[in-house]
C-alpha positions as a Markdown table, in Angstrom:
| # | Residue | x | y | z |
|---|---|---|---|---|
| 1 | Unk | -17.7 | -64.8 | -54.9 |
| 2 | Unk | -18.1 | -67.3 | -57.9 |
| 3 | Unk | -16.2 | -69.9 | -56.2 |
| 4 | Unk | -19.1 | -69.2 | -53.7 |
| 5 | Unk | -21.7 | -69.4 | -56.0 |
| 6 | Unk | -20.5 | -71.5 | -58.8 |
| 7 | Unk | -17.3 | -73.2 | -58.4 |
| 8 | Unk | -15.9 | -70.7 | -60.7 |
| 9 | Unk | -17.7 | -72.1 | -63.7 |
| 10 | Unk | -18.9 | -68.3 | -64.7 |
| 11 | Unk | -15.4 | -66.9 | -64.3 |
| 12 | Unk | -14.4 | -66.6 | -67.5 |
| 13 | Unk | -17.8 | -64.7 | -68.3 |
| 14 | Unk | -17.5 | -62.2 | -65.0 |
| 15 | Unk | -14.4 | -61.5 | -66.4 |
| 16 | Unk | -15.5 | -60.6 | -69.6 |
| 17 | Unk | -17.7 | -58.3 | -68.3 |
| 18 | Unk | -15.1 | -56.8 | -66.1 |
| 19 | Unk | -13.1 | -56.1 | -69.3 |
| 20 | Unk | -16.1 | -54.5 | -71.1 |
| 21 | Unk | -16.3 | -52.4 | -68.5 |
| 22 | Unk | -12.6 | -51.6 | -68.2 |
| 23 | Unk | -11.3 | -51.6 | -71.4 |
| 24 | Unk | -12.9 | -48.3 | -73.2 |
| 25 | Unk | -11.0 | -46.2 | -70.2 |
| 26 | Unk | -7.7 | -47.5 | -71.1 |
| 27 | Unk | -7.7 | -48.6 | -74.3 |
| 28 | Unk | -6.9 | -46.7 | -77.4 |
| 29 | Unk | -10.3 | -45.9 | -79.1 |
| 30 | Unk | -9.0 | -47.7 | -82.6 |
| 31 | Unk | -8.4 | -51.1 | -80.4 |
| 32 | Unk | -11.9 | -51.1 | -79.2 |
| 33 | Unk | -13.2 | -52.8 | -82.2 |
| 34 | Unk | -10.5 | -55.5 | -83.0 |
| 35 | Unk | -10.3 | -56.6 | -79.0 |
| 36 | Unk | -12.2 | -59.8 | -78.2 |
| 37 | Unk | -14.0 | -59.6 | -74.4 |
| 38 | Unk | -16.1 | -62.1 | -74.9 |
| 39 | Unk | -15.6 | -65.8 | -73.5 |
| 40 | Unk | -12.7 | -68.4 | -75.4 |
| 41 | Unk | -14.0 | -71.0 | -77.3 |
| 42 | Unk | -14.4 | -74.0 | -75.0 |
| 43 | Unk | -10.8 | -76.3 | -75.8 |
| 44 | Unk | -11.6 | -79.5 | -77.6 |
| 45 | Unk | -11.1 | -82.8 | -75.2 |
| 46 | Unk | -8.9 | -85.6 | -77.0 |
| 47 | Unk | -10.3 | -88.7 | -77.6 |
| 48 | Unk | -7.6 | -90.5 | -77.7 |
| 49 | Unk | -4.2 | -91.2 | -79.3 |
| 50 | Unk | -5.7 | -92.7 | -82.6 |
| 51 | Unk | -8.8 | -90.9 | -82.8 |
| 52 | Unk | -11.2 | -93.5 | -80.7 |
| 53 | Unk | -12.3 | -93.1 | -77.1 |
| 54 | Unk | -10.4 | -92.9 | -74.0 |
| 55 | Unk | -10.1 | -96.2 | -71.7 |
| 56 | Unk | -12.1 | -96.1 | -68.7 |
């Protein structure tokens, strides 16, 4: 379905809501707190070897 809706640019946030659902049923309840279900941190895109832009 978000490859229907969205070319699976909300994955990562349907499936942190999956595991917010999830989790509390099979997790420990001390985990809870230190388990991260919200999106990664979007990856930072290289510019370059030497720190200036990429050729076109």
């Amino acid at each position: 379905m978000s490859e229907a809706f969205s070319g699976r640019q909300d994955l990562p946030a349907r499936i942190s809501t999956l595991w917010r659902l999830l989790l509390p049923g099979i997790a420990a309840p001390g985990m809870l707190p230190r388990l991260r279900t919200s999106c990664p941190p979007e990856p930072e895109i290289p510019t370059g070897a030497f720190g200036g832009t990429a050729p076109a």
